[in-house]
C-alpha positions as CSV (number, residue, x, y, z in Angstrom):
1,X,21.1,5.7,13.7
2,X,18.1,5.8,16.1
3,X,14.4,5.3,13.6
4,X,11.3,6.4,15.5
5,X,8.1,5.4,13.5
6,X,4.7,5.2,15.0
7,X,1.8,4.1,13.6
8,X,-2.0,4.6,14.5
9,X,-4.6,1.9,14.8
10,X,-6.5,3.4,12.1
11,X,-8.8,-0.5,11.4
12,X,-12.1,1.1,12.8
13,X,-14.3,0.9,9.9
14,X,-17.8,-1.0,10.2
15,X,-18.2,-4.6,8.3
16,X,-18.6,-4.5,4.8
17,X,-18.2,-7.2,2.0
18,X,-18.5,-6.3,-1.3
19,X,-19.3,-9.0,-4.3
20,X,-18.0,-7.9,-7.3
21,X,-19.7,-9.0,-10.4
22,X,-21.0,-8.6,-13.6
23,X,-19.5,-8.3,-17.5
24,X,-16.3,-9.5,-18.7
25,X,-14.6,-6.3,-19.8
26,X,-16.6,-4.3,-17.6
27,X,-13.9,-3.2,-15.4
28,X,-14.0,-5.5,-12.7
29,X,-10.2,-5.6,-12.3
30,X,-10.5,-1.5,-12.1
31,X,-12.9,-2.0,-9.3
32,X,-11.2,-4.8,-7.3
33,X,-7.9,-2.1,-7.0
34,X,-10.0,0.4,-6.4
35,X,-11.4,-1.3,-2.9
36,X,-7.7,-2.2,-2.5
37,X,-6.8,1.7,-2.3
38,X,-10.0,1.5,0.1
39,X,-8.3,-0.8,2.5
40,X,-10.6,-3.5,2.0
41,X,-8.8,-6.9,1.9
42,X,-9.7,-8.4,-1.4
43,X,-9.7,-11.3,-3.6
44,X,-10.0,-11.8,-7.1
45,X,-11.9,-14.5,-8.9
46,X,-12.7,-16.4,-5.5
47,X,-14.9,-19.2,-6.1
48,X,-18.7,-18.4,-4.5
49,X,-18.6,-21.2,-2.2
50,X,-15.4,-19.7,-0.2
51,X,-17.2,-16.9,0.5
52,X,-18.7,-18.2,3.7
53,X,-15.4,-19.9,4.5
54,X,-14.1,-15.8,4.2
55,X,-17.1,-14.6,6.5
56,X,-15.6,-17.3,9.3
57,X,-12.6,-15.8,9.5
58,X,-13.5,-12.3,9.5
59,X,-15.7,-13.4,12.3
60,X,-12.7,-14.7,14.5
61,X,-11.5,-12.9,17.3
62,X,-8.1,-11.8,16.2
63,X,-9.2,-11.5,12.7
64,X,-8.6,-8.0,10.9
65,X,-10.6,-8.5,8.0
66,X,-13.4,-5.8,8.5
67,X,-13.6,-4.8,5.5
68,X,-13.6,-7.6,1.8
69,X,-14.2,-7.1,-1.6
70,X,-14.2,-10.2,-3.6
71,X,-14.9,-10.6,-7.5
72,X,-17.0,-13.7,-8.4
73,X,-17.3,-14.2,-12.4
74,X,-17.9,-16.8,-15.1
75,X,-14.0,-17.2,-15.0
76,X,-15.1,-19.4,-12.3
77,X,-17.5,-22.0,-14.8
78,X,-19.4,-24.0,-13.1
79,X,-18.2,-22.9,-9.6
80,X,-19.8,-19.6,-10.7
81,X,-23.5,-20.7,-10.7
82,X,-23.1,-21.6,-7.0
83,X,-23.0,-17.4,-6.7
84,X,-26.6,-17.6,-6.0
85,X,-26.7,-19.8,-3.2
86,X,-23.7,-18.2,-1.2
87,X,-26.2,-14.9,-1.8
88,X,-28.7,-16.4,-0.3
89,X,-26.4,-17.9,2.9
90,X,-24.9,-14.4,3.8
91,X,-29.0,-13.2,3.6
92,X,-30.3,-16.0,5.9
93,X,-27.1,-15.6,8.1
94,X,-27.8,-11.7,8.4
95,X,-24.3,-10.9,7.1
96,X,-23.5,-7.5,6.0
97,X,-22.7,-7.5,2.3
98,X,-23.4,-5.4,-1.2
99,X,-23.5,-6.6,-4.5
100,X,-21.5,-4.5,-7.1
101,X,-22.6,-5.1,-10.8
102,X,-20.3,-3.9,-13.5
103,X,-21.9,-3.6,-16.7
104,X,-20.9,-1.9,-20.3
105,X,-23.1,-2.0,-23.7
106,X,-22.1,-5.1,-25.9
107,X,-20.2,-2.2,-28.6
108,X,-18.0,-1.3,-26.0
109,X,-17.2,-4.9,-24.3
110,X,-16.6,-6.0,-28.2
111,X,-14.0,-2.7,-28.7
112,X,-12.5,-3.6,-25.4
113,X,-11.7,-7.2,-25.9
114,X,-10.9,-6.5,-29.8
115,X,-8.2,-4.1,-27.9
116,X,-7.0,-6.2,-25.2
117,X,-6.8,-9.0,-27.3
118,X,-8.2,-11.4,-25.0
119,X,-10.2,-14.5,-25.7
120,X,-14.0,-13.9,-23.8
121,X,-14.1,-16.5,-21.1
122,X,-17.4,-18.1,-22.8
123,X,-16.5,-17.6,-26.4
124,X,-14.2,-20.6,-26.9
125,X,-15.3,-21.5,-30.0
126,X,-17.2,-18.8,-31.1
127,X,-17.4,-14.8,-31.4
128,X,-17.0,-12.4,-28.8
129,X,-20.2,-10.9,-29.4
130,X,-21.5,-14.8,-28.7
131,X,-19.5,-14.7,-25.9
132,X,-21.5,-11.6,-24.5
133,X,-24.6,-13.0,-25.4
134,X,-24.1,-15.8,-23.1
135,X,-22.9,-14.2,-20.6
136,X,-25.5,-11.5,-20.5
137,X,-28.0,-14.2,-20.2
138,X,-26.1,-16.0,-17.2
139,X,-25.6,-13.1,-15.1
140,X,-29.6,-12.2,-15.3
141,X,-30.5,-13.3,-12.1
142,X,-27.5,-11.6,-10.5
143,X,-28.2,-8.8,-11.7
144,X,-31.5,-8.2,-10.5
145,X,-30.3,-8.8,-6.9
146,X,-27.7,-6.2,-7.2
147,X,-27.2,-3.2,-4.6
148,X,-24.8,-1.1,-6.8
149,X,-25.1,-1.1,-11.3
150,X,-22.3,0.8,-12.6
151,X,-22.7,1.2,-16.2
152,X,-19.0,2.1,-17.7
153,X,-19.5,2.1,-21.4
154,X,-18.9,5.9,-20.8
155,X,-16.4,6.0,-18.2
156,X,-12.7,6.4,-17.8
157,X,-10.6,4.2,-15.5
158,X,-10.4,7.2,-12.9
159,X,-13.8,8.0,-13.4
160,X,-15.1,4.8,-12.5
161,X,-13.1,4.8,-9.7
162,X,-14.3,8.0,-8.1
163,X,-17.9,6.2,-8.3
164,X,-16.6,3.7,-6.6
165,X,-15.0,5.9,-4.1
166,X,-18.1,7.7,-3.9
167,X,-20.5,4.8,-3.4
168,X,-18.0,2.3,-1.3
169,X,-15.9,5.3,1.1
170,X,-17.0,5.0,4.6
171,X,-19.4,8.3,5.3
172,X,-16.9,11.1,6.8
173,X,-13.5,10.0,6.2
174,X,-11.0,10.1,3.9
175,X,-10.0,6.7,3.7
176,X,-8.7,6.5,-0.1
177,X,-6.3,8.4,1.3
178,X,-2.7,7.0,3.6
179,X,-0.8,10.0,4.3
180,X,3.1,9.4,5.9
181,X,4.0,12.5,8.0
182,X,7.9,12.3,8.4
183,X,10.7,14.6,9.5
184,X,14.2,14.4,8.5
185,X,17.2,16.5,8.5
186,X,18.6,18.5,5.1
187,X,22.2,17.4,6.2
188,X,21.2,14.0,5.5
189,X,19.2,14.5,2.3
190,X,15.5,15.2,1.5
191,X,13.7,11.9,1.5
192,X,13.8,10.2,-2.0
193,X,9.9,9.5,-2.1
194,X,8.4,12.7,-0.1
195,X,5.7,14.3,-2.3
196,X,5.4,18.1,-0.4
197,X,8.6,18.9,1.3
198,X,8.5,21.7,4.0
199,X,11.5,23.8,4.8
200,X,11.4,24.4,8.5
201,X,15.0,25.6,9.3
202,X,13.6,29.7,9.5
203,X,12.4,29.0,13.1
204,X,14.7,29.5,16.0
205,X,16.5,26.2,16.4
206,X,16.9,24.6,20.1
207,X,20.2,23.1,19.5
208,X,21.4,26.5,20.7
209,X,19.5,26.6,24.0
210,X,21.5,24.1,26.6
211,X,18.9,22.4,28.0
212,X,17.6,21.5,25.4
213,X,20.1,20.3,22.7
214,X,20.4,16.6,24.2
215,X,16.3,16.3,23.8
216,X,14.3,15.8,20.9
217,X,11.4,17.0,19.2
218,X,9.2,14.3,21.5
219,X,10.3,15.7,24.9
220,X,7.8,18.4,25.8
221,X,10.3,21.3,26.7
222,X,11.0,21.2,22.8
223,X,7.5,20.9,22.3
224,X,6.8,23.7,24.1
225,X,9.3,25.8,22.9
226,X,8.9,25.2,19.3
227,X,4.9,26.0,19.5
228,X,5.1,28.6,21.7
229,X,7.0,31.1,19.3
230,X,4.7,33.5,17.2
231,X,6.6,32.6,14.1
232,X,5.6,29.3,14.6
233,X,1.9,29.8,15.4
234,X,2.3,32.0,12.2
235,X,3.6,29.2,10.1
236,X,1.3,26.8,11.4
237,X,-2.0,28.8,10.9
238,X,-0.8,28.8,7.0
239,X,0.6,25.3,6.6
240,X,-2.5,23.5,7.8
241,X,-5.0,26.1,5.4
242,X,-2.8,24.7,2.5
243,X,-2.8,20.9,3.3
244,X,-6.5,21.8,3.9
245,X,-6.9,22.6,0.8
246,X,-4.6,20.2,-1.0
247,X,-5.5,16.5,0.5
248,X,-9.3,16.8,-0.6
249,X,-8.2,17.7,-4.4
250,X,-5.8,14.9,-4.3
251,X,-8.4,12.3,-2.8
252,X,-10.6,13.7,-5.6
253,X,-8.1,12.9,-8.1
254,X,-7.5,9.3,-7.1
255,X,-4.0,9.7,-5.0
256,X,-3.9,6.9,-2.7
257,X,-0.7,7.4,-0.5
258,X,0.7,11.2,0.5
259,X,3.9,11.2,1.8
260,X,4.5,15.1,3.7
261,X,7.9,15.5,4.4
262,X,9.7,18.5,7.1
263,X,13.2,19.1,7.3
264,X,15.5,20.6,9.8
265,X,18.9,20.8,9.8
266,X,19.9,17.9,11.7
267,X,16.0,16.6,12.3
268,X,15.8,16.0,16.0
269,X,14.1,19.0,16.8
270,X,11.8,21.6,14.9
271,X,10.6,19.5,11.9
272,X,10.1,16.1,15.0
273,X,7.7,19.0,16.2
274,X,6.0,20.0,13.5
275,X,5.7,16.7,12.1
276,X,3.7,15.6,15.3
277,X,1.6,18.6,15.1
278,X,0.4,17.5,11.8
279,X,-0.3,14.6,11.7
280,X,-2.2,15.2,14.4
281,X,-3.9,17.7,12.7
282,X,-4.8,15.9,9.6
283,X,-6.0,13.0,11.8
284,X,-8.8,15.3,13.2
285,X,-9.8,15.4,9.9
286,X,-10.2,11.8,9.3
287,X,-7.4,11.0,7.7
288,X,-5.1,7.6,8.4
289,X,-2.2,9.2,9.1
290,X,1.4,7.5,9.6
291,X,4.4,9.0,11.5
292,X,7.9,8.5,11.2
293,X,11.0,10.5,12.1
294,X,14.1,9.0,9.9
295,X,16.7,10.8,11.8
296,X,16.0,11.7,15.2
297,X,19.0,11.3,17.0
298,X,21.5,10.4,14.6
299,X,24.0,12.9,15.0
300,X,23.4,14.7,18.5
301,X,25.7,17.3,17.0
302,X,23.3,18.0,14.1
303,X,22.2,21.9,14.2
């Protein structure tokens, strides 16, 4: 069985590192995964002093860290206080960074820990609400510096996330979003983790034209005689108005990986085609788009 899969250098975003701070039960773990779904490579709980160590290597040729999110906390102790200081390095050094402060009122940080049933990292031998206190107290100074305050006594996981999304997206792209364009053949089965499946057998197949049956749905004469055909131009007109309408919605609802799946019968030819087609489309729209075509020339006999 012959696998085609081709991927697209989508790694063009601008610097960025985010430090994530702020209250214990604020939602700092929803926000970390968040900038994971982002693409940002990120780290949990890193001690403030490795984040100049992190800037190095994002600054080496070869690196591919352009984008990091890290979370710096009190879980760190007494590494935590050096937070200021590493501030103040990426400042001096001109280094591109934001400061994202997660906060919630102390009602809702007691409810959530009373929930979770989680000790409060600074409430070892006291309350929670003691715990809060102190902590409230050591993060002034942070605070104050911050770019972004997201107050999320009031939200919902997903709706803290979609601020997030909002604040942290790059401008004109839909980068919450990986979409996986594939084609595959209906004799072999509908591909087990496809989320819209596309039925592309009504268009005239070019198995039956000679010249064409040895080739596939990357050679240009199939190309060209696939797109060519009113039905197709048709088809097409209506498929991308739908995903048009769809992939924004499902950005907007948090989705972080689309996989669009179309089938012929054998998948070598018409759904190769239209599976090229759009993904190309959908990257004109911004989108990081993977390609792959799970049967192409596994049975030359397919129809």
């Amino acid at each position: 069985m012959e696998r085609v899969v081709r991927d697209e250098d989508v790694d063009v975003a601008e610097r960025d590192l985010v430090v994530i701070t702020g209250m214990s039960g604020a939602g700092r773990s929803e926000a970390i995964h968040t900038f994971e779904d982002l693409g940002y490579f990120c780290i949990d709980n890193l001690p403030p002093a490795f984040i100049t160590r992190l800037v190095e290597l994002s600054d080496l040729p070869d690196s591919r860290i352009r984008r990091a999110a890290v979370v710096c906390d009190v879980r760190g102790r007494s590494f935590f206080m050096e937070l200021a200081a590493a501030l103040d390095g990426l400042d001096q050094s001109g280094t591109p960074h934001r400061v994202l402060y997660l906060e919630a009122d102390d009602k809702t940080l007691v409810k959530r820990f009373k929930e979770t049933r989680r000790r409060h990292p600074l409430a070892e031998a006291g309350s929670i609400a003691e715990g809060i206190k102190a902590e409230r107290e050591t993060l002034c100074s942070i605070r104050e510096r911050a770019d972004h305050i997201i107050d999320t006594s009031d939200l919902m996981p997903q709706e803290l996330r979609a601020v997030i999304r909002q604040s942290f997206a790059p401008q004109g792209s839909h980068d919450a979003l990986m979409v996986t364009v594939s084609s595959f053949g209906f004799k072999y089965g509908v591909p087990t983790d496809s989320d819209l499946v596309m039925d592309v057998r009504f268009l005239t197949n070019p198995f039956y034209v000679a010249r064409l049956r040895s080739k596939t749905g990357l050679d240009r004469p199939v190309k060209t005689f696939v797109l060519d055909r009113p039905e197709t131009k048709a088809f097409l007109e209506k498929w991308l108005d739908l995903l048009d309408l769809l992939l924004p919605d499902y950005v907007t609802e948090g989705k972080t990986h689309l996989h669009i799946a179309l089938g012929c019968t054998g998948g070598m030819h018409r759904s190769v085609v239209l599976a090229e087609y759009t993904a190309d489309h959908l990257r004109s729209c911004g989108y990081a788009v993977n390609v792959g075509h799970r049967d192409i020339g596994r049975d030359k006999g397919a129809r």
